[in-house]
C-alpha positions in Angstrom: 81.2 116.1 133.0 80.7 114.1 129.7 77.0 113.0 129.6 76.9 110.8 126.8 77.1 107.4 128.6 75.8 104.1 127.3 73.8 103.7 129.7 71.1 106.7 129.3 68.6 107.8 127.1 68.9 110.8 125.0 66.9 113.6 125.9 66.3 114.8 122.9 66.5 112.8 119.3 66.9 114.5 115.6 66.7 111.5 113.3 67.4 111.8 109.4 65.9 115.3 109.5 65.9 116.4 106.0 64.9 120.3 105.7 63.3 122.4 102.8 62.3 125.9 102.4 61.1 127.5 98.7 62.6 130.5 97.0 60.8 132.7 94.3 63.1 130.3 91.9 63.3 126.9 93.5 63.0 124.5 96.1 66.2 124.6 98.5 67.4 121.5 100.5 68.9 123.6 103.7 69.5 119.8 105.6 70.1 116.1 104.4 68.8 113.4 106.8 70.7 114.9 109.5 71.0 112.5 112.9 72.2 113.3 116.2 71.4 112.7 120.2 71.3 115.8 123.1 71.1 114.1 126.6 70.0 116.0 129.7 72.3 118.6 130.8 74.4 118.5 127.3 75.7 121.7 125.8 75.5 120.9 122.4 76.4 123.1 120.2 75.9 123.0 116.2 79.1 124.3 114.2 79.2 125.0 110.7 79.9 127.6 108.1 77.3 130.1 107.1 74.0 128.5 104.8 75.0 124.7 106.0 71.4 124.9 107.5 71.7 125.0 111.5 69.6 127.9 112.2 67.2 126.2 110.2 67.9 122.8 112.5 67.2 124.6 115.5 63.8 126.0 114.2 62.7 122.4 113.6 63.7 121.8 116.9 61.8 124.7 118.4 58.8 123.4 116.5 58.4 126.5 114.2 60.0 124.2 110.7 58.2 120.5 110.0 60.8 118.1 108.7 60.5 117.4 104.8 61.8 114.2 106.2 62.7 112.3 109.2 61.6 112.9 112.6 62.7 115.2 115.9 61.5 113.4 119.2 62.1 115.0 122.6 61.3 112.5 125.7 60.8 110.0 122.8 57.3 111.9 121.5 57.7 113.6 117.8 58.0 117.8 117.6 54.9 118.8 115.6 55.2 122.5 117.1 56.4 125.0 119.3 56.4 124.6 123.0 56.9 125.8 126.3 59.4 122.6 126.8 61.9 124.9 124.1 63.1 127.9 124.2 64.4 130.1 121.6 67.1 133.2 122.8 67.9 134.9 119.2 71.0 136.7 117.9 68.7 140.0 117.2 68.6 142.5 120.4 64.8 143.7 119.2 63.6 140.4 120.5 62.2 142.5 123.8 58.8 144.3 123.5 59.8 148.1 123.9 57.0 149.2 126.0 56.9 146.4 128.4 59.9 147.1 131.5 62.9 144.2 131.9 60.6 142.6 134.2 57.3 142.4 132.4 59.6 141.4 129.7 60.6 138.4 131.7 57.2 137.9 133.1 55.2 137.6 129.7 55.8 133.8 128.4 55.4 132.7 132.0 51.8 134.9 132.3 50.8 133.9 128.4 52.0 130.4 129.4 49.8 130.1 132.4 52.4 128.8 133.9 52.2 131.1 136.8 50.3 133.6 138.2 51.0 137.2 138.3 53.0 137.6 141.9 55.0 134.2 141.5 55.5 135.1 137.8 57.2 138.4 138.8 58.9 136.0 141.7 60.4 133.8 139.5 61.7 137.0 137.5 63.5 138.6 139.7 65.1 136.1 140.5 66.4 135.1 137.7 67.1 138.9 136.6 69.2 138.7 139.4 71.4 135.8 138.5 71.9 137.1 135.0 72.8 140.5 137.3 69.9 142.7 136.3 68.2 143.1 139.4 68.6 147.0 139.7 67.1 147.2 136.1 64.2 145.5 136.4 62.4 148.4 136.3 64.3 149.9 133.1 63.0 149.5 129.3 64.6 147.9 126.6 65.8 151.2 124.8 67.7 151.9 127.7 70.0 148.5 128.1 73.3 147.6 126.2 73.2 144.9 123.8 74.6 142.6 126.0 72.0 143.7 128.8 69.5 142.8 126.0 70.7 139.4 126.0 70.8 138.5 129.3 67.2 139.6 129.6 66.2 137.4 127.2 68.4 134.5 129.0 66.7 135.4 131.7 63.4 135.3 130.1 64.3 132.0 128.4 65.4 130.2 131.8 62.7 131.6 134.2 60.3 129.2 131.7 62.5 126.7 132.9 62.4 124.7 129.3 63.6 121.3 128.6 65.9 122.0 126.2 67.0 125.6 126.1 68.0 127.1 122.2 70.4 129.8 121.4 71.2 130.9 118.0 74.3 132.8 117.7 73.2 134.7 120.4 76.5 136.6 121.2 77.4 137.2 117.1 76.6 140.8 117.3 78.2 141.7 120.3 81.7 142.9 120.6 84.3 140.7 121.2 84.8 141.4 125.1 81.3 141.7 125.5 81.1 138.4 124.1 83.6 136.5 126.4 81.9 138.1 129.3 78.2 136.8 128.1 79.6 133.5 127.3 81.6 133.2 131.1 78.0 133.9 132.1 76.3 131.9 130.3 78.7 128.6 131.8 78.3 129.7 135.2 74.7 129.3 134.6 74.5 125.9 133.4 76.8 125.3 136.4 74.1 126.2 138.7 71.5 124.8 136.7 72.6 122.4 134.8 70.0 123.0 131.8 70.2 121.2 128.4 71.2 123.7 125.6 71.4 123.6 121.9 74.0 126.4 120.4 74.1 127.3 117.3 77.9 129.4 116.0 79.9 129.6 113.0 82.7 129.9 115.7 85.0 127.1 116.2 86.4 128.9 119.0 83.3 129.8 120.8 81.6 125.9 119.8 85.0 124.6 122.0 84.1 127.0 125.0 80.4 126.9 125.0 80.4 123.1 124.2 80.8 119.5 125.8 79.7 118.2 122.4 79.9 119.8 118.7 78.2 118.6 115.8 79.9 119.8 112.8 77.6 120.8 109.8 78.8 120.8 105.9 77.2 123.3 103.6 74.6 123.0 100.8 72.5 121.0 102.1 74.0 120.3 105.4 75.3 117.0 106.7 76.7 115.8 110.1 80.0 115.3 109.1 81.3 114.2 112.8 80.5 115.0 116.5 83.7 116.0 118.6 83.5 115.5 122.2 84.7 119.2 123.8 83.8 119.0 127.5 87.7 119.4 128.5 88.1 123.1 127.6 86.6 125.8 128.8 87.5 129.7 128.8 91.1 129.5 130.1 92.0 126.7 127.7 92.1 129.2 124.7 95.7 129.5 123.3 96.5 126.1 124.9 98.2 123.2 122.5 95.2 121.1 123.0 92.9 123.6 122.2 94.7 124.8 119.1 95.2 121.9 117.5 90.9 120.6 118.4 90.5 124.1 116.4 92.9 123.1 113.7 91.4 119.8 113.5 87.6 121.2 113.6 88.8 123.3 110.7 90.1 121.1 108.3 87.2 118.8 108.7 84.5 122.0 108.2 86.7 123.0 105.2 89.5 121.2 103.5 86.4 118.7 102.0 84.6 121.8 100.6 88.0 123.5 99.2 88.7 119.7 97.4 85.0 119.5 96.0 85.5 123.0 94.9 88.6 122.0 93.2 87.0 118.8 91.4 84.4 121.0 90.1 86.2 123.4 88.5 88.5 120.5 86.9 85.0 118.7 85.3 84.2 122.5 83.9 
């Protein structure tokens, strides 16, 4: 279902965000007033190459990055940090304290949180351990889980706080490529059941089409939005289909053709 109708206010609102971070040599502009909407129960997923600044996008969003410029509102009220209301799963698989077991592991935001007590925090983490099919391991420790069993703790962990807005950054990059598929099948027939609001960030055009309803496409150096594709049509089994294919194709040329042109002007003025 395609949620961006007329008629409803975004949940979530990044407008003109403009991001900077400092090197030992110089002052780097990772974003240029970049502007987009995510409405409730959107999967919208930020595509781009690597260095076009949409890890660095979802950070602001999270809280953890202030805007050199421009403003991110969620429910209409500015980000000025981190919340409970966003969640953060990370590529990196050491995300899980070692010495804490899969559930503690799921049970700590929600205890440091407040959010719950102690016996409805470990509740509430079983149960989600148990749709992300972890249940017999929630007595396991990190050391002893795949990498893909890594990451669906830290879904886990991420959707027992039951965010807002949920954020994933390239969270299945480092996996292999069946492990993949099978986290991002899983990761779908989650939002089917609960229909949360995510933010993806992947340098994947194939994985933004699957995981996506809506893709904002990101140039590099600093980044722009250089267009927003609607994607809510495919889904796993449209891979290899014409339709698919030719979305990918188009995706593509509009992430790189540009760059490959600029490149070519450049070295014409030298």
């Amino acid at each position: 279902m395609d949620t961006t109708t007329s008629n409803v206010s975004p949940l979530l609102q990044v407008d003109g965000v403009s991001l900077e971070y400092r090197t030992p040599e110089r002052l780097v502009r990772a974003t240029h007033r970049v502007s987009f909407d995510v409405f409730a129960g959107d999967r919208y997923v930020l595509l781009g190459a690597s260095g076009c600044g949409k890890s660095s996008l979802l950070k602001a969003v999270a809280g953890f990055v202030p805007p050199r410029e421009g403003e991110i509102r969620l429910n209409g009220r500015a980000v000025r940090q981190p919340g409970p209301d966003r969640i953060v799963v990370f590529q990196e698989f050491d995300q899980l304290p070692p010495w804490k077991t899969v559930r503690e592991n799921v049970m700590f935001p929600l205890l440091a949180s407040k959010k719950l007590g102690r016996k409805e925090a470990a509740e509430r983490a079983s149960h989600y351990l148990a749709k992300v099919g972890l249940a017999d391991f929630a007595d396991a420790h990190p050391h002893t889980l795949s990498g893909g069993m890594k990451q669906r703790v830290a879904i886990a962990r991420a959707l027992a706080m039951q965010p807002q807005v949920l954020l994933m950054d390239e969270p299945f990059a480092a996996l292999d490529a069946l492990t993949r598929r099978r986290m991002q099948e899983e990761l779908l027939a989650l939002w089917d059941e609960f229909r949360f609001t995510l933010i993806f960030v992947t340098h994947s055009i194939e994985e933004a089409l699957v995981v996506g309803n809506r893709i904002g496409l990101l140039s590099p150096h600093p980044g722009r939005l250089r267009a927003e594709i609607n994607s809510h049509q495919f889904d796993l089994q449209s891979q290899g289909g014409t339709e698919f294919q030719a979305t990918a194709q188009r995706i593509h040329r509009l992430l790189f053709e540009h760059e490959a042109a600029n490149a070519d002007q450049h070295k014409e003025a030298a």
